[in-house]
C-alpha positions in Angstrom: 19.9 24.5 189.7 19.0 27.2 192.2 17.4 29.9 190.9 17.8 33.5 192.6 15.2 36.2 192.2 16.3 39.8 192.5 12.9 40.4 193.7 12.0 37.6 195.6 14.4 35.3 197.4 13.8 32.4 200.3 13.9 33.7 203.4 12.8 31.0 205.5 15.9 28.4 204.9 18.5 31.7 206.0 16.8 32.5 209.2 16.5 29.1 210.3 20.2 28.3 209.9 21.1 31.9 210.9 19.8 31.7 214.4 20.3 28.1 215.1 23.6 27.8 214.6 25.3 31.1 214.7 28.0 30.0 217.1 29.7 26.7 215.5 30.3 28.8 212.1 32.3 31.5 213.9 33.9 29.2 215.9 35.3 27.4 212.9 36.2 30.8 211.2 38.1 31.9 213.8 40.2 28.5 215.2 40.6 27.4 211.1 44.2 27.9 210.2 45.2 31.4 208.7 48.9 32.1 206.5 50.1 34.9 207.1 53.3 34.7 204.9 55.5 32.4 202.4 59.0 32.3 201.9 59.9 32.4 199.1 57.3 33.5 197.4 57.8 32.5 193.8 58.9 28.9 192.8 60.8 27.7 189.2 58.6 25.6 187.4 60.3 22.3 186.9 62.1 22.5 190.4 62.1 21.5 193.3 62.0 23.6 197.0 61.7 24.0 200.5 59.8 27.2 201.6 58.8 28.6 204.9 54.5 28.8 205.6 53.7 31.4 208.2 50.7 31.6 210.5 48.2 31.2 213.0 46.6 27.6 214.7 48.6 25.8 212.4 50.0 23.3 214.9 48.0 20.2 213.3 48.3 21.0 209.3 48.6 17.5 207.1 48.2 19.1 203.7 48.9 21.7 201.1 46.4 22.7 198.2 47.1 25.0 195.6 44.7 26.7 192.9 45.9 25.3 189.8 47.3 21.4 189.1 51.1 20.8 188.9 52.3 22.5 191.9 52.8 19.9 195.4 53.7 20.4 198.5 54.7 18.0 201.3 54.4 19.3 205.3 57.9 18.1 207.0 57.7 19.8 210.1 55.5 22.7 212.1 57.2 24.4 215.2 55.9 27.2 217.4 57.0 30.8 216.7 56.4 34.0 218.2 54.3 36.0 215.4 53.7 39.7 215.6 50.3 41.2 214.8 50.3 43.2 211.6 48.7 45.8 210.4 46.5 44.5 207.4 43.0 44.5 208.7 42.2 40.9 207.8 45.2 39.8 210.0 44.2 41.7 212.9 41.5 39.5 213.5 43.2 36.7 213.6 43.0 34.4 217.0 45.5 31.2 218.0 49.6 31.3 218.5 51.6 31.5 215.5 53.7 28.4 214.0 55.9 28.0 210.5 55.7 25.1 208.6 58.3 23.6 206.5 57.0 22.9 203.3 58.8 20.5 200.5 57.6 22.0 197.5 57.4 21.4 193.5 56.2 22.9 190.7 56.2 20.3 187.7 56.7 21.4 183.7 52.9 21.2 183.6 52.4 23.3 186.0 50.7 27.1 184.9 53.3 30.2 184.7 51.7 33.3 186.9 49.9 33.2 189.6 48.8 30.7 192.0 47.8 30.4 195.6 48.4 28.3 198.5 46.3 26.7 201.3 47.3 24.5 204.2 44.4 21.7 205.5 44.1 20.7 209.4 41.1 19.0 211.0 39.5 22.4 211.6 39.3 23.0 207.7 41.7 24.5 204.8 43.2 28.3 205.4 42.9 31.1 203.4 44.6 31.6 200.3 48.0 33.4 200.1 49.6 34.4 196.5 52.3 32.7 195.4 54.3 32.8 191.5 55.0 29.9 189.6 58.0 31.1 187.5 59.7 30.0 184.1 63.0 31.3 185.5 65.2 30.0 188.1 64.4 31.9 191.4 67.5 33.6 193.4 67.3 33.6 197.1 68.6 36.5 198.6 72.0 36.0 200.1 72.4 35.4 204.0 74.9 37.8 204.5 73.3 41.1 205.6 72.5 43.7 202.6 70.5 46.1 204.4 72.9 49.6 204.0 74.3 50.9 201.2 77.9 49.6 202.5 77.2 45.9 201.8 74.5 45.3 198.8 74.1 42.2 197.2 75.5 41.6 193.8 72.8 40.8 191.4 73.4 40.1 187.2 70.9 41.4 184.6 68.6 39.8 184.3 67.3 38.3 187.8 64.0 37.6 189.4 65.4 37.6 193.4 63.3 36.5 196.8 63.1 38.4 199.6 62.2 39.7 202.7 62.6 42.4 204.9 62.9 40.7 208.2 63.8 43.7 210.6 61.8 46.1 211.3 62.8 49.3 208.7 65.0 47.3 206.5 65.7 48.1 203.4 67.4 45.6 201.4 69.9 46.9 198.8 71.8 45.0 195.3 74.1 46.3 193.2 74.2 45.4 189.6 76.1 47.0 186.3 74.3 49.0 183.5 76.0 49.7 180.0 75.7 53.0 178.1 72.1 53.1 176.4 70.1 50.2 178.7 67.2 50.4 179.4 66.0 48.3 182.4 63.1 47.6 184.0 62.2 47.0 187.9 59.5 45.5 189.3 58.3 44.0 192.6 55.7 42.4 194.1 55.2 41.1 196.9 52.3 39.6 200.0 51.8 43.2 202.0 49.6 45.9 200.3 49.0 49.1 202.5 47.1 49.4 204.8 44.1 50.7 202.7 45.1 48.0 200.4 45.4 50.3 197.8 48.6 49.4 196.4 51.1 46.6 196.8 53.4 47.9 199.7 57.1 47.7 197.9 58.9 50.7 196.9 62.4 51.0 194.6 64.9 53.5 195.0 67.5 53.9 192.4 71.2 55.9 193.0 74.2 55.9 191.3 77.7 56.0 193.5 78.9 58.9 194.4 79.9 61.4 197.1 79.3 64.9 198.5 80.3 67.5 200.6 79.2 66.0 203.3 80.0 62.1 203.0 82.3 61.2 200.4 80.6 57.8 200.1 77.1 59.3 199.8 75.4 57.6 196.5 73.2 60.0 194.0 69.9 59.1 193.9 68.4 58.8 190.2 65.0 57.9 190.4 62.4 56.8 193.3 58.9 54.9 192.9 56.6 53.8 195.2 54.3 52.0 192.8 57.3 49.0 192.8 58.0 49.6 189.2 60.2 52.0 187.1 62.4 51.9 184.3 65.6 53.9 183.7 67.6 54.3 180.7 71.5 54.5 181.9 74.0 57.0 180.0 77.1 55.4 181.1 78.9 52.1 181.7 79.2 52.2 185.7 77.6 50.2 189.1 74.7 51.4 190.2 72.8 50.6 193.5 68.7 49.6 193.8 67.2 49.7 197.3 64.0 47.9 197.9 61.9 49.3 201.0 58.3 49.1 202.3 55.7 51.9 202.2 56.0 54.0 205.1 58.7 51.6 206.7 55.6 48.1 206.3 58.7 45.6 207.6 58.9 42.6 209.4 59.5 38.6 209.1 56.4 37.9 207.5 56.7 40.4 205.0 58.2 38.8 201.0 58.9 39.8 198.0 59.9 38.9 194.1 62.0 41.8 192.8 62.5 41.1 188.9 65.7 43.2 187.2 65.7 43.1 183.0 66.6 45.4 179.9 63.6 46.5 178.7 62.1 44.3 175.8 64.5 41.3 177.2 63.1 37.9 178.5 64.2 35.6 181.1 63.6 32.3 180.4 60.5 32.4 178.1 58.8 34.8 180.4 58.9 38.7 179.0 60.1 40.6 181.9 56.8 42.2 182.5 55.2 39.0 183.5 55.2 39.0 186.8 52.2 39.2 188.1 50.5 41.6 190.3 49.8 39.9 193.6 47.8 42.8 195.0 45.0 45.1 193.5 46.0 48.3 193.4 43.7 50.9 192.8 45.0 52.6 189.6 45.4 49.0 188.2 41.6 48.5 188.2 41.3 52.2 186.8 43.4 51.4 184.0 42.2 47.8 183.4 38.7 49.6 182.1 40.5 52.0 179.8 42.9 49.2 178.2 40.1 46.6 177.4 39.7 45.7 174.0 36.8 47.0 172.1 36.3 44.7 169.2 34.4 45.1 166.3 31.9 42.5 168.1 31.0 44.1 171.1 27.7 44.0 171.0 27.6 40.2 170.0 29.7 39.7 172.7 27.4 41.5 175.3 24.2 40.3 174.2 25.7 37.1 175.1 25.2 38.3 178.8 21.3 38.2 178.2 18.9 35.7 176.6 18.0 35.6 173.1 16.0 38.7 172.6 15.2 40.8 169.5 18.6 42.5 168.5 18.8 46.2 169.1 18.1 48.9 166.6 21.9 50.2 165.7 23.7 53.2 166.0 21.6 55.7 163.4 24.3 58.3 164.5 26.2 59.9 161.7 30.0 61.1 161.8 31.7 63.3 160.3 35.5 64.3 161.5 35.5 68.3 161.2 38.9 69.6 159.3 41.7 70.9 160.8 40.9 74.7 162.1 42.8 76.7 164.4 41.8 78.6 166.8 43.4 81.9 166.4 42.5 83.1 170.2 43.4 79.8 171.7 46.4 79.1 170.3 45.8 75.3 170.1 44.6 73.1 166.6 41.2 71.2 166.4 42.9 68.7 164.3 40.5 65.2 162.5 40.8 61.6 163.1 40.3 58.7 161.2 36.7 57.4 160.9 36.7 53.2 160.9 33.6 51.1 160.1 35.3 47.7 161.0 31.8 46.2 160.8 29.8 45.6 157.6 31.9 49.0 156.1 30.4 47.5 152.6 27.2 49.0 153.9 27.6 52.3 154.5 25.3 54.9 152.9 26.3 58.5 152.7 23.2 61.3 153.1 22.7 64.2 150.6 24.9 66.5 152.9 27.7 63.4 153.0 27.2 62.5 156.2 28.1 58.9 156.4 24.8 56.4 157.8 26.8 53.9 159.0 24.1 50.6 159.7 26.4 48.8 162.5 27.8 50.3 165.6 30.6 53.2 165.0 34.5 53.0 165.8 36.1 56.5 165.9 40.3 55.8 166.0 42.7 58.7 166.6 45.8 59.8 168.8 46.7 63.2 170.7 49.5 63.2 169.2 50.7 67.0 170.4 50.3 68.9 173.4 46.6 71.1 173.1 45.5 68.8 170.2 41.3 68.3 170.4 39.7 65.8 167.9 36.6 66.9 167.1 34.1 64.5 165.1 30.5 65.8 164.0 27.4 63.5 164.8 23.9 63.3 163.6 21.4 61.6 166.1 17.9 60.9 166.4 15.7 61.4 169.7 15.1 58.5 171.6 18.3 56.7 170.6 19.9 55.3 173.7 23.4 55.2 173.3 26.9 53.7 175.1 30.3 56.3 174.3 33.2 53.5 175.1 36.7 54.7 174.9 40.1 52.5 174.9 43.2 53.5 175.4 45.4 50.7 173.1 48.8 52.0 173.8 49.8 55.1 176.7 46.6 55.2 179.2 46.1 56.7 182.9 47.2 58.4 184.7 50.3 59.6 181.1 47.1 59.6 178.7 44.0 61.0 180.7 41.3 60.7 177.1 38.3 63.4 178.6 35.2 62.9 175.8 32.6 65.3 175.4 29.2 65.7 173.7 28.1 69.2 172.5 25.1 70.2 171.2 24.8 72.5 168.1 24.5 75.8 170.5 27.9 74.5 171.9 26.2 74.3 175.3 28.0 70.6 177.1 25.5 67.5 176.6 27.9 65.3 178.8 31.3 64.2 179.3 33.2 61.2 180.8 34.3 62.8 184.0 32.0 61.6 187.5 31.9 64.1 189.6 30.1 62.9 193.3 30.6 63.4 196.9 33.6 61.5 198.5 36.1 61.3 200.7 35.0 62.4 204.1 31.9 63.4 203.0 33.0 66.8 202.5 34.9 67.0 199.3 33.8 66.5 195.5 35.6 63.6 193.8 36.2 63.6 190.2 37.1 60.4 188.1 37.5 59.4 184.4 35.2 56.8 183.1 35.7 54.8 180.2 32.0 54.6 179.4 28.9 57.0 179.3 25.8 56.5 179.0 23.1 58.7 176.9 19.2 58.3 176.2 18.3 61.5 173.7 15.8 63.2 173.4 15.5 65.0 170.6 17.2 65.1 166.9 20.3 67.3 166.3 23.7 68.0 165.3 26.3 67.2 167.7 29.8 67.4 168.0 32.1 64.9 169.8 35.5 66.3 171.1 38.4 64.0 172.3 41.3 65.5 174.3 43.9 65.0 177.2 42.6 65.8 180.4 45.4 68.0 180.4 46.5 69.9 177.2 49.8 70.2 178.4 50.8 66.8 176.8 50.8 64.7 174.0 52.2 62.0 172.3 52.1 59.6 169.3 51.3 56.9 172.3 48.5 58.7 173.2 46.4 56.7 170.9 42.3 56.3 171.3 38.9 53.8 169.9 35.8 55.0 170.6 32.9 53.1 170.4 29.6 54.2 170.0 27.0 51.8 170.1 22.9 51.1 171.0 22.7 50.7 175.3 22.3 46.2 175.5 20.8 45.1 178.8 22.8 42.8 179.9 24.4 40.9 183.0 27.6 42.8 184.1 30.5 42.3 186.4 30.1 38.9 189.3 31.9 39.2 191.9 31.9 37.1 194.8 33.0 37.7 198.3 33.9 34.4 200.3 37.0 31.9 198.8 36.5 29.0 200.4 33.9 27.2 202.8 34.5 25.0 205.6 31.5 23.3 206.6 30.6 21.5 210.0 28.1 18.8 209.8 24.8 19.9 209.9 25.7 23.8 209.8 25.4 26.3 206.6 28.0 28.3 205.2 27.3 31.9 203.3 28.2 32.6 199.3 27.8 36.8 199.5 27.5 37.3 195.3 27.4 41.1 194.3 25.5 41.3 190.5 26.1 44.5 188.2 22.9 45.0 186.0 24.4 47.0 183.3 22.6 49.3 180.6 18.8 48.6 182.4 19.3 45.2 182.5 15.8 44.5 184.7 16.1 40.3 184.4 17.0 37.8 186.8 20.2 35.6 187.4 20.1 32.1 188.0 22.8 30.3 190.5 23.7 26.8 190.5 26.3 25.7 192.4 27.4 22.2 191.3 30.3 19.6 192.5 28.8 20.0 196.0 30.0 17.2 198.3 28.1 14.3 199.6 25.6 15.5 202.0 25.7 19.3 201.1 22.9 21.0 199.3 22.9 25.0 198.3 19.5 26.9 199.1 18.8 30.7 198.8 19.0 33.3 201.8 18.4 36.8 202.1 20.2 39.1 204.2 18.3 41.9 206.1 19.7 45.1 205.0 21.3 47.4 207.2 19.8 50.8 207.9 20.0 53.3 205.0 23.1 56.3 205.2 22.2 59.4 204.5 22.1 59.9 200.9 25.0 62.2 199.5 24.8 63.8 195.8 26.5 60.8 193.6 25.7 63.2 190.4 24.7 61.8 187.1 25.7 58.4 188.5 22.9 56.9 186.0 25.6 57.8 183.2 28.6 56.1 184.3 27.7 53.0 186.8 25.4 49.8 186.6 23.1 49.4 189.6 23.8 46.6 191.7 22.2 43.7 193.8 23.5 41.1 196.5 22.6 37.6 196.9 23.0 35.5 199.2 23.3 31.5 198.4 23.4 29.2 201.9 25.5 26.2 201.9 24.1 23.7 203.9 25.8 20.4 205.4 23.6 17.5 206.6 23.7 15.7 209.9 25.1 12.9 208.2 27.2 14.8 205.7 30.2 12.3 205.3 33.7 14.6 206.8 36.5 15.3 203.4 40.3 15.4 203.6 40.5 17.6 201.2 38.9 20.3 199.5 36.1 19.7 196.9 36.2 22.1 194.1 32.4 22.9 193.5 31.8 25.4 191.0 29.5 28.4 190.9 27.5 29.2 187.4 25.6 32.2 186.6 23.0 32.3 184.1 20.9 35.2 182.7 17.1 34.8 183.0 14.4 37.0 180.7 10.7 37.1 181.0 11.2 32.9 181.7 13.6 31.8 179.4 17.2 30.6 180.8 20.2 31.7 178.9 23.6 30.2 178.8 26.2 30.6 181.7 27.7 34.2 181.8 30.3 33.6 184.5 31.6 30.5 186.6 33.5 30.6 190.1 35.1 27.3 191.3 35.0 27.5 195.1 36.6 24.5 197.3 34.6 23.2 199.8 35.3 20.8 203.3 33.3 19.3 205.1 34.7 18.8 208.6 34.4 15.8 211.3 32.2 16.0 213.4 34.8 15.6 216.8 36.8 18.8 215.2 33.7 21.3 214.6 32.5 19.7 218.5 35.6 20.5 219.8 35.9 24.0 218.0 32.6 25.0 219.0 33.0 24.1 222.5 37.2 25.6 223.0 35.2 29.1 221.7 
């Protein structure tokens, strides 16, 4: 096991690979083989296929890896093709002439529905990973007769999950499909291009109905328009209808693919639900929305302190609820309506004061729905100074950016104690930011009467989806969110390679983590590095971040290959473990990371380093 301090880590085994041998590493980053694209991109499971690989120095690939068992592939041929630079800033970087590779590919019945990624494997080490879908349905190729106006779509039926690609610069590819009074269908794609500030997958769908005008007597109406790559639309009448699938701000080209999924709403195809198709970029909203729709189970705080080492269990949640009755506000217009108060834990427990006030002994769920436009639950609290508390809302049903749930604390003057929105400096530096979290943080520091208000950011809406749990529990130091930064590592013989591990420290978490990193190959050992920080920004005002956000470390873990480290074919999966450890003691792992691993010959890193 290799143990890394937050405080102290070894800086002696980092600078000694770091300036001896800064040369061969980048060589090998920069000659290794890149993808750029697949076609197709998705793959029936139980079938067989031949797809298209995309990329750069891939003249001397032997192999295909993928992520997860059951999926094969078999290289049949590699020829050079001219390859245009994109615009993603990984790609940019990229060096070498480009080349496609024919792949024969299968996915067997075993193999994992969702998705997967690829590699390729030359002498110079294994690629980086490109998404790819393993599917339960059969996978339609889009036809070879040109469908890129509204003249000539491609017929589609309902449902369909279609590959594609927009291989033209500005094309647009369009289908045409038929829609019965009362449908419901839904439309999603995905595909390998996010924008370029990666912030959302690059597809966008345009719906029309035929039609004329005026002007053009062929000219189709256009119903509805996303470019988030997913909508749904309920049709009113039995006619054809026409979907055109673009790219964000005209993102085109050869290498650019997509899976475009077409089905009723609620319908499956093949076993799959029609919302199953995975996301194969990160959008941001998705990873907004991901906090808000987690679920808050009535064990939440055995399952955090389960991110520490055994320690003595924290004092609960002494606050005491009360949800106020229905008033209206005669000025205002709008109804402070109640919500139901839940004690899922321990509920036989429960104590009520001389005043009624229920003393709950365990942590305290609050459940409720804005069910109206201008509806506010309010809920009355008793705590006690010094309590250090966590205010975690979920959103189980309609969530951001439809239900926006804003939560504030009041004290008994009415003056605001907190609320969930972060309000910092962003952007260019020059602009305030504001964001919903989906927990706050409190230490208090006296006793009093509070009272906790629920709402939509916007009182405008409301809706029986609009539907709310908050949790309010004692603060647990524990180990957050691990997230690491490198893939892969391709090794030459008596080099290092980096791991570049970012460590959340949630709730004043002030232990250590320990890393081992096991399933190395022959010859390879892991020791401990330390980067030297770059110089400070100037600081900008990042509010009451203490409320909303975990501080955060890095760590830096050096893989290093021996002289006489013997070369591998193929990748080795090692795997990365994370363990919590308190005041000495070692808990169990809190997160894992499997990371492949190849160790190159030593006549391909030789040659590398010398052709840079």
């Amino acid at each position: 096991m290799t143990n890394v301090s937050f405080s102290r880590l070894c800086m002696a085994v980092f600078f000694l690979c770091a300036v001896a041998f800064p040369s061969a590493q980048d060589s090998i980053a920069k000659s290794k083989p890149h993808i750029v694209s697949i076609f197709p991109l998705g793959v029936a499971r139980g079938s067989a296929s031949r797809v298209e690989i995309w990329g750069r120095n891939l003249e001397d690939v032997y192999g295909v890896w993928f992520a997860s068992q059951g999926v094969k592939g078999q290289i049949m041929k590699v020829e050079r093709i001219e390859l245009e630079e994109t615009e993603t800033a990984e790609q940019t970087e990229e060096r070498g002439p480009g080349y496609r590779a024919l792949v024969e590919l299968r996915a067997d019945e075993s193999a994992s529905v969702g998705r997967d990624s690829v590699r390729v494997i030359s002498p110079r080490g294994m690629s980086n990973a490109h998404p790819f879908v393993v599917t339960n349905h059969p996978v339609v190729l889009e036809g070879e007769r040109s469908h890129h106006t509204l003249q000539n779509p491609q017929e589609i039926p309902i449902p369909v999950l279609v590959s594609g690609r927009l291989s033209e610069k500005g094309e647009a590819d369009y289908y045409t499909f038929e829609a019965l009074p009362g449908q419901q269908i839904a439309f999603h794609a995905v595909s390998n291009q996010a924008t370029k500030a990666g912030g959302f997958d690059a597809m966008q769908l345009t719906l029309y109905e035929y039609g004329s005008s005026w002007f053009d007597p062929n000219r189709p109406t256009r119903l509805r328009f996303s470019d988030e790559a997913r909508m749904t639309y309920k049709f009113t009448k039995r006619s054809r209808y026409l979907l055109e699938v673009s790219g964000f701000v005209g993102i085109s080209g050869p290498t650019v693919a997509y899976l475009l999924r077409v089905a009723p709403m609620g319908a499956s195809i093949g076993s799959s639900p029609s919302s199953d198709l995975p996301e194969l970029q990160n959008p941001g909203i998705e990873l907004v929305k991901r906090e808000f729709c987690r679920n808050l189970e009535p064990n939440r705080v055995e399952v955090l302190l389960g991110r520490t080492v055994a320690m003595p269990r924290p004092e609960a949640a002494t606050a005491q609820a009360v949800p106020s009755a229905g008033v209206r506000e005669g000025g205002a217009g709008r109804d402070r309506g109640s919500s139901d108060v839940r004690f899922p834990v321990a509920a036989a427990r429960l104590s009520k004061s001389a005043d009624g006030s229920l003393e709950p002994s365990q942590p305290l769920f609050l459940e409720g729905a804005i069910d109206r436009p201008g509806k506010v639950d309010n809920y009355k609290l008793k705590i006690k100074a010094g309590q250090r508390l966590a205010f975690e809302v979920e959103t189980p049903e309609a969530t951001l950016p439809e239900f926006n749930p804003k939560v504030e604390l009041l004290d008994a003057s009415g003056q605001e104690v907190f609320n969930n929105i972060w309000r910092r400096v962003g952007g260019d530096n020059n602009q305030w930011m504001k964001t919903l979290q989906s927990k706050t943080m409190y230490t208090f520091n006296r006793n009093g009467e509070y009272t906790l208000r629920i709402q939509d950011i916007t009182p405008r809406y409301g809706s029986s989806s609009f539907k709310y749990r908050l949790l309010i529990r004692p603060l647990v130091p524990h180990v957050g969110k691990i997230e690491l930064k490198e893939d892969s590592i391709n090794l030459a013989p008596g080099q290092a390679g980096r791991l570049t591990i970012t460590v959340e420290q949630e709730e004043g978490y002030s232990g250590e983590v320990a890393f081992s990193l096991e399933n190395l190959p022959s010859g390879v050992q892991a020791s401990t590095g330390a980067d030297v920080p770059p110089d400070p920004e100037p600081p900008l005002d990042q509010g009451k971040k203490e409320q909303y956000m975990p501080k955060s470390q890095k760590v830096t873990i050096l893989v290093v290959g021996s002289q006489g480290a013997p070369p591998t074919t193929l990748p080795q999966v090692a795997r990365l473990v994370a363990r919590a450890v308190v005041q000495g003691q070692v808990g169990a792992p809190v997160w894992s990371k499997e990371i492949p691993v190849m160790v190159l010959e030593r006549d391909s890193a030789e040659q590398t380093r010398k052709g840079s």
